[in-house]
N, C-alpha and C positions, 0 to 999 in steps of 0.2 A: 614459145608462143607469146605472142604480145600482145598490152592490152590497149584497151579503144576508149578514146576522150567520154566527158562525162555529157556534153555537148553535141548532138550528131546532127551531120553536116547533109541530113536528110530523115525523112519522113516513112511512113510504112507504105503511103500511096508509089512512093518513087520505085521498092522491092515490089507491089502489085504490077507497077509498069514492067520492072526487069523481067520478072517472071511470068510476065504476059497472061496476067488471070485473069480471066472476062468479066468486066463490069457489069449486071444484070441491071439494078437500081441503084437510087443514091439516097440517102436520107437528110437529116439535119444535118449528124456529126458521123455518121459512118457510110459505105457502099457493102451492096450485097453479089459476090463471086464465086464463081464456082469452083470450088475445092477440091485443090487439087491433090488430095489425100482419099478420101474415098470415091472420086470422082465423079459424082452429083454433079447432073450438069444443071440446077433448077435454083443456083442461086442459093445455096443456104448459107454459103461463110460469111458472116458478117464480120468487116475488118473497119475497126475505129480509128479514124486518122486524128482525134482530139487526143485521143489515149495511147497511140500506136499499138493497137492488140488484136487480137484478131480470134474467134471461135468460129466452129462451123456446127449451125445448127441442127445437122443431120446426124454427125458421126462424133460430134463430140469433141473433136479436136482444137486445141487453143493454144495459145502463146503469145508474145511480145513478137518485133516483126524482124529481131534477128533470127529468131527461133525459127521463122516461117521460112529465113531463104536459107539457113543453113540446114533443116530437114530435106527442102528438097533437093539440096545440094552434096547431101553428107557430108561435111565440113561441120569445123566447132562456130559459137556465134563470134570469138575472136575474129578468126578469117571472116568469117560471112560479113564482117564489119567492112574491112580491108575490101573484100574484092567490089562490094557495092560502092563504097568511096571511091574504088580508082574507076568503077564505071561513070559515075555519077561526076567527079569534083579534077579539075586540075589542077590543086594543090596538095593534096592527098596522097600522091607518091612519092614526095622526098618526106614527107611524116609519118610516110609507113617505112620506110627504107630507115630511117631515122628508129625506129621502133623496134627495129632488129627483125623486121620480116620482110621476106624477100616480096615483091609484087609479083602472084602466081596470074595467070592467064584466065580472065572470069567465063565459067562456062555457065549460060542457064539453064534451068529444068526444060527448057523445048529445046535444046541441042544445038544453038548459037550461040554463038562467042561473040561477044562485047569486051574488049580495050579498049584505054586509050582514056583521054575525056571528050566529054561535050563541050563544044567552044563557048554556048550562053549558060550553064550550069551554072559553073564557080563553083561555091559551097555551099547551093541554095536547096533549096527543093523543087523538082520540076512539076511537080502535081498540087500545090496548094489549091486548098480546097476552101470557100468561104464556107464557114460554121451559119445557120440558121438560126436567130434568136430565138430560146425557148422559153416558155414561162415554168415559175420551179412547179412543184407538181401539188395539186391541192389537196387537200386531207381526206382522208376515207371517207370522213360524214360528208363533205362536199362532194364529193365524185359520187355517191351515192344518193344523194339529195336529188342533183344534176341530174343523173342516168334516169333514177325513177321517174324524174315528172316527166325527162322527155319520152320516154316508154309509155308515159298517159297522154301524150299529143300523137301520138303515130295510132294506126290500126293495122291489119293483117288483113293484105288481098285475098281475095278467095282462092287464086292459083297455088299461093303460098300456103293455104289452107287443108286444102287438097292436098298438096303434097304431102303436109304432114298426116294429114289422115288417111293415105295412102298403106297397103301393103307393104312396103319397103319399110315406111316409116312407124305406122300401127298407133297412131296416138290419137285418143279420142278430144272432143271439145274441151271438156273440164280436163283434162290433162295441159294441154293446149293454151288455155286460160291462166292455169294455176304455174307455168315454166316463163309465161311472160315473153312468149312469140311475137315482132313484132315485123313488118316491112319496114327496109330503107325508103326514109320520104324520097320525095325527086327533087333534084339541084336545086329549080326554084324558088323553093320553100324551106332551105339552110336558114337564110339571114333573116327570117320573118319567125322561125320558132325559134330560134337564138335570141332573138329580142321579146320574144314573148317569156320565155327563160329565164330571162336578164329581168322584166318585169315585175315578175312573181319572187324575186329574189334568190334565185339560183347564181352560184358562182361560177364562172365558164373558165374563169383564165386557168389552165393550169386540169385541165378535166380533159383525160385525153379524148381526140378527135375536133376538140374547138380549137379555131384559131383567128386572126385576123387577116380578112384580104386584101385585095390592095389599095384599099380606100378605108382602111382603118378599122371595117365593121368588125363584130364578132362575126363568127358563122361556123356553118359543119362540115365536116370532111366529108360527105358524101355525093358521089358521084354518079352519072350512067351507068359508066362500065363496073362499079362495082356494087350494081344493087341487087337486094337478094334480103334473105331473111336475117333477123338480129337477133344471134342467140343470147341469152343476158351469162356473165361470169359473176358467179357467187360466192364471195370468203366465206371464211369458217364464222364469223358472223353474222351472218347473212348477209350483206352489205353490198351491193352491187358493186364490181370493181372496172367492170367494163363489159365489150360485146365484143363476138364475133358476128362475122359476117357471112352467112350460107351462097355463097356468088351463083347467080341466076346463070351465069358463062362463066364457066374459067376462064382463069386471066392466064392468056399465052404471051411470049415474046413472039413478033415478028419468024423472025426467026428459028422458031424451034422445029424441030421435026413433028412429023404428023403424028407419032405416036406416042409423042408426049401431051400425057392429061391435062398440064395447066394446072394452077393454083383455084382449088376448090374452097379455100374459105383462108379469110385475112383477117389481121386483127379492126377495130375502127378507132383511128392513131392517126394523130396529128404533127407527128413528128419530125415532118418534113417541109413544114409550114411556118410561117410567122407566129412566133408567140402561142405555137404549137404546144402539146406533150405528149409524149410516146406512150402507148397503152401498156409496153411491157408484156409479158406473158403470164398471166396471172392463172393460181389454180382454182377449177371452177368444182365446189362440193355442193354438190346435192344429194338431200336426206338427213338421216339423223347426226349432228358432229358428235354424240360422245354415245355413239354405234360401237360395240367390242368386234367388228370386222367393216373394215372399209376397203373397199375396191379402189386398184389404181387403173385409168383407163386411158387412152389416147382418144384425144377428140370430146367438146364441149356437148356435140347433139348425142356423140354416142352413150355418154353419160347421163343425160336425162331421160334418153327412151330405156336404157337399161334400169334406171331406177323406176322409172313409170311402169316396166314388165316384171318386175322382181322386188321392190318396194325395199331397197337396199343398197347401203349410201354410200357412194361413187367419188372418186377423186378424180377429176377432169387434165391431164397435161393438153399441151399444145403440140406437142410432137415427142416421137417413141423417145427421144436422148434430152428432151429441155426438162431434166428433172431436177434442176438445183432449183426451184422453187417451192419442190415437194419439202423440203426441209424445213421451214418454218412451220406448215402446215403440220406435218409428222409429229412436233414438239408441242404443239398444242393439240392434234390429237392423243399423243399419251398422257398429258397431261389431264384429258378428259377419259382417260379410259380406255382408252382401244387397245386393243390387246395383241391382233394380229392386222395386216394388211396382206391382200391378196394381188399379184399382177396381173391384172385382166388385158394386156395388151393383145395385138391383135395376132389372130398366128401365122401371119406372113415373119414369125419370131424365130423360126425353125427355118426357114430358106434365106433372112437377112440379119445379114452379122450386125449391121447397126441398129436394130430395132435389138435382137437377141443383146447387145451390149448396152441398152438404154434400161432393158428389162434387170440386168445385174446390177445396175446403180440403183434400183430399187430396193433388191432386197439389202444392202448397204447401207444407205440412208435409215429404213425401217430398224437395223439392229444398232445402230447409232443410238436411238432411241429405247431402245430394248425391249421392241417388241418382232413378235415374230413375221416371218414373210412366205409367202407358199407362190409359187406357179399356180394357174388357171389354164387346164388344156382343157379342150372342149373340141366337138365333129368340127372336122379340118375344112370340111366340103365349107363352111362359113364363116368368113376369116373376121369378122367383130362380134363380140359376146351376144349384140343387139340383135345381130341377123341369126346369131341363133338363137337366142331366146325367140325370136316370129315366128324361126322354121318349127319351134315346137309348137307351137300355137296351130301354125299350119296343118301338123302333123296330127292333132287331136281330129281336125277335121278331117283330113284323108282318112282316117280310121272312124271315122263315122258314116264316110262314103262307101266305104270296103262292106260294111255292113248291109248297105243294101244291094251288095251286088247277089248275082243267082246262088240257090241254093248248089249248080251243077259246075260252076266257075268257080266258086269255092271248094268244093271236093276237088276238079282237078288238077287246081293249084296247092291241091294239100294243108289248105287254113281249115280245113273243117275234117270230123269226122261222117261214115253214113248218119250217125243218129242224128243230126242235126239236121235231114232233111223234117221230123218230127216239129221242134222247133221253129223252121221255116213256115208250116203248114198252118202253123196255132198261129202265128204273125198274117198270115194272109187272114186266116177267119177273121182276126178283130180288125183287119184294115178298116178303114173310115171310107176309103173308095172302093168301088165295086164295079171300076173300067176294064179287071185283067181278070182271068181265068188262073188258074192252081195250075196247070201245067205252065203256062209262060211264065207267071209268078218262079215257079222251082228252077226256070231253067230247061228243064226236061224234052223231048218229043215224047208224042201221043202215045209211039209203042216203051219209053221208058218209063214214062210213064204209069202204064196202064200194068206192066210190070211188077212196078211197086205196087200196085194198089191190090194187086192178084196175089203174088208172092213173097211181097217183103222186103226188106231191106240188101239183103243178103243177096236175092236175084237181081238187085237194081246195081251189085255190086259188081254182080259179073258183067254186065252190060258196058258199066262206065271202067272199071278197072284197064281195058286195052285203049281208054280212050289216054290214058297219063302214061308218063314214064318219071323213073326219080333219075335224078342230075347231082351226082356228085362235085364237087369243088373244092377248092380248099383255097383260104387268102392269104398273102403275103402283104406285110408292110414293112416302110421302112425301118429303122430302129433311130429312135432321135436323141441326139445328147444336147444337151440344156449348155453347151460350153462353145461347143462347132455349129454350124449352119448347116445344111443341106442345100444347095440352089435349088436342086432342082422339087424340093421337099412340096407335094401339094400344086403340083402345078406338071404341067401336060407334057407330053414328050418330045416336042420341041426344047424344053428348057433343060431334058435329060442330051439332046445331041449339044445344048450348048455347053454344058456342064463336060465334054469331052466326050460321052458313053455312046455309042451307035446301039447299044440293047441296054436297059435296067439293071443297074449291077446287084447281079445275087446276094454278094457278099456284106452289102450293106443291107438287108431284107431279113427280115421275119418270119417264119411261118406263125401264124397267130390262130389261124381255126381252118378246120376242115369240117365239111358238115355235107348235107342233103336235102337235098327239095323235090319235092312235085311239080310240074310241068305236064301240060298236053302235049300230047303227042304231035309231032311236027314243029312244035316251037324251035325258030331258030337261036342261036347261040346270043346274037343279040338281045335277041326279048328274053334270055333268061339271064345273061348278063343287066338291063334294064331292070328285071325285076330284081334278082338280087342287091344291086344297088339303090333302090325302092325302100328295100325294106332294111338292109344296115347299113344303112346310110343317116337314120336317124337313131335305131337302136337295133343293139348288140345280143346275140344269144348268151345266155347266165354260162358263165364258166370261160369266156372269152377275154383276152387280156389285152386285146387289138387297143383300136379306136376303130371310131363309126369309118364305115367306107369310102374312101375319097380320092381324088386326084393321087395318083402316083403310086396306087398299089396295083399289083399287081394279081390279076385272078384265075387260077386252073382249072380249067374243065374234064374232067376225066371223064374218056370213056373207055370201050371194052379195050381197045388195040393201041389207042393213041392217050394224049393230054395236052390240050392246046393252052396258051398260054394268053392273058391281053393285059395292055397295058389301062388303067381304068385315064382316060383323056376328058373325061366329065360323066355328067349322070346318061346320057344319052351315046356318046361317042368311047370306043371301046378298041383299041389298036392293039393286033395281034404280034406281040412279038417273040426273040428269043430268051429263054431265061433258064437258068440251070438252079434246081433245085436243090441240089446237093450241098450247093453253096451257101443258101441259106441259113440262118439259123433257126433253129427246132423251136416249136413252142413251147412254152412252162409247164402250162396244164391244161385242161378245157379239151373240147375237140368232139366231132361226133364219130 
């Protein structure tokens, strides 16, 4: 094998052209492609033609740009030198010949062959690319100086407001106030608070998102299409490092298919601009820094509503695998004290092997340090910590609601025992309204009523007793390992026939509890399905080893002759299929 000049007679854009990898964006000094190692088609690898290097910011993957064409070629990067030079250069085959390697036939990763040379080549590069002048980058107390005042020029529309005070979002005013929420101004009014900035004695050059345009001003990188809300990124100093941006529309390509979401939230980075500077990916802590348990979490807004619901301090990434910035952080947090770090990523962890291999560079990083690291699982049915922490919020109130329902809805649903019609009755006396009668009050008709008031609990027993029946079940889930993936893990049965399976495969399943319930009589299978996933969907009976009820388990209905099986396709939708229980594996312990 022979070896390749120190000098090369091309660039890493010329290997993106061979290997035909879609350009999405360009920036200053790099373009953004889609990678063709995990196959993201949304733009994540960022390949530097200053540097010739290349990372993909989804899956992790990196390397120099012989590494990139000789992976996808299986070849060593010796050859991969060789074959891209005899593609590229028409002098490069008597220096390869010369070199003791034969000239092999260049095949690319999309299955055409390229020989021969290009007649305008030479030994040039076919892709140069003009670099964008940048300014170097300004120091923490100027980028924070900067960010701050401009955060006290902007306000917060009231739609933006809303939203966050939204359900989804659950955050009150002084929450609101205190995280430093603000709107993107509109285009207009770049060059007017940039000099108002510049005024006051704020430093722009070098703060990412400022640049100059083409008449020399300063001014901001903000645009129409990407306005939307400014989340602030905060060091372990507190120090404002920079913002993301909440985009009002995702930003789609042209192009994309319809069922792709589009970029929900971008950094605000100047980096592609005059005298620009790139914001980087910085991580954003909110709460206490020298906390003896910090959360690691994906996503800047996820991180401050999880800390605004839990009061417990959050390590913000920008995406499940950009965790080499956790590092610096990590060492000043041991430094301060922290003893363990938790990975609160989101549990789309257990169906994607790159979000599940972004999560193991965590607990890594963390023992680098010597401190410990643990998983965070949590009800699957809500895939970021945030939206679970609401749902329980939620759930205190459904359980407030359940309380006012009838004394006679709750007997034959089985939440109550007869004597709690007693209870029921002292609860109407002291009512403050005096709209409803003691028979509608309980639920009751006049003759069950009347019933109870004649003979007692016990007579009122026999009346509603044929009104219920009990419904045995038992649940299956999947069995998850922290190392493999599951696709189809938490997600409906569509993604189980993609996954190759025409039924749920047993073999990978659980039995985790088998129990009994109450139901009226004539309740169909759905409304008992519904209700069972109602009620552990958010908690579990004592002795159960499951998790809360969710997408992709599995639930059996027994009754006298038969046992129907369904597959759970959301809290509402319930598809019946095949499943052999045999296969399964047995539960630990628990069980009714």
């Amino acid at each position: 094998m022979g070896s390749y000049p120190d000098e090369f007679p091309f660039n890493i854009m010329d290997v993106v052209e061979l290997l035909h990898l879609r350009i999405r964006r360009q920036q200053s000094n790099s373009v953004y492609v889609d990678c063709p190692f995990c196959g993201d088609r949304r733009g994540k690898m960022n390949v530097n033609f200053v540097k010739n290097v290349w990372r993909c910011n989804y899956c992790g993957e990196h390397g120099g740009m012989l590494g990139l064409y000789a992976r996808l070629n299986n070849t060593t990067t010796s050859d991969a030198y060789w074959e891209i030079a005899e593609a590229l250069c028409d002098n490069c085959h008597e220096e390869h010949i010369r070199s003791g390697n034969e000239a092999p036939k260049l095949t690319v990763s999309t299955g055409s062959s390229l020989s021969g040379a290009r007649a305008d080549a030479g030994c040039h590069s076919t892709s140069e690319r003009k670099t964008v002048p940048q300014s170097e980058k300004a120091s923490p107390a100027e980028i924070h100086q900067t960010l701050s005042l401009l955060l006290a020029q902007l306000t917060l529309r009231p739609a933006h407001r809303e939203h966050l005070r939204s359900p989804k979002r659950g955050l009150s005013d002084e929450q609101i106030e205190s995280l430093g929420f603000k709107s993107t101004p509109p285009p207009f009014l770049c060059r007017s608070i940039t000099a108002r900035l510049i005024k006051m004695g704020c430093k722009v050059e070098g703060v990412p998102g400022f640049y100059r345009d083409d008449c020399g001003y300063w001014t901001m990188a903000f645009y129409k299409k990407t306005s939307g809300i400014l989340i602030p990124a905060v060091g372990f100093d507190g120090r404002l490092q920079g913002f993301q941006i909440m985009l009002d529309v995702p930003l789609k390509d042209k192009d994309d298919p319809p069922e792709k979401a589009g970029a929900k939230y971008i950094w605000f980075s100047s980096s592609s601009k005059r005298d620009g500077a790139s914001s980087g990916s910085p991580v954003h802590l909110v709460g206490d820094p020298s906390a003896r348990v910090v959360y690691v979490i994906e996503g800047l807004l996820k991180a401050d509503i999880s800390h605004c619901l839990t009061g417990r301090t959050f390590a913000a990434i920008a995406g499940a695998n950009n965790t080499s910035p956790l590092d610096p952080l990590f060492a000043l947090l041991a430094q301060s004290g922290t003893e363990e770090i938790i990975e609160a990523h989101d549990m789309d962890k257990y169906n994607n092997q790159m979000t599940m291999a972004g999560a193991s560079k965590i607990y890594l990083t963390a023992r680098k340090y010597g401190m410990n690291c643990r998983r965070l699982t949590w009800n699957p049915n809500y895939k970021g910590f945030d939206d679970w922490q609401l749902a329980l919020r939620r759930e205190n109130q459904r359980r407030k609601e359940l309380e006012r329902k009838t004394f006679k809805e709750q007997y034959l649903n089985g939440w109550c025992e007869l004597a709690h019609i007693e209870d029921c009755t002292e609860q109407w006396q002291h009512r403050a309204e005096s709209n409803i009668g003691l028979t509608e009050y309980l639920g009751l008709t006049r003759e069950e009523h009347e019933t109870f008031l004649r003979h007692g609990r016990e007579a009122l027993g026999v009346l509603l007793e044929p009104q219920r029946r009990s419904q045995r079940f038992v649940l299956y889930q999947l069995e998850l390992d922290e190392q493999k993936a599951i696709p189809f893990a938490f997600k409906d049965m569509e993604a189980v026939k993609k996954a190759g399976y025409e039924q749920p495969p047993a073999a990978q399943y659980r039995m985790v509890w088998t129990g009994e319930v109450y139901c009226p009589t004539g309740q169909s299978d759905t409304e008992i399905l519904q209700r069972l996933f109602s009620e552990l969907s958010v908690e579990l009976p004592e002795g159960c080893n499951g998790r809360p009820m969710s997408l992709s388990d599995v639930v059996e209905l027994e009754y006298p002759m038969k046992r129907i099986y369904y597959y759970v396709n959301g809290d509402t939708q319930f598809q019946q299929v095949k499943f052999s229980p045999m296969l399964a594996k047995k539960k630990v312990s628990g069980g009714a």
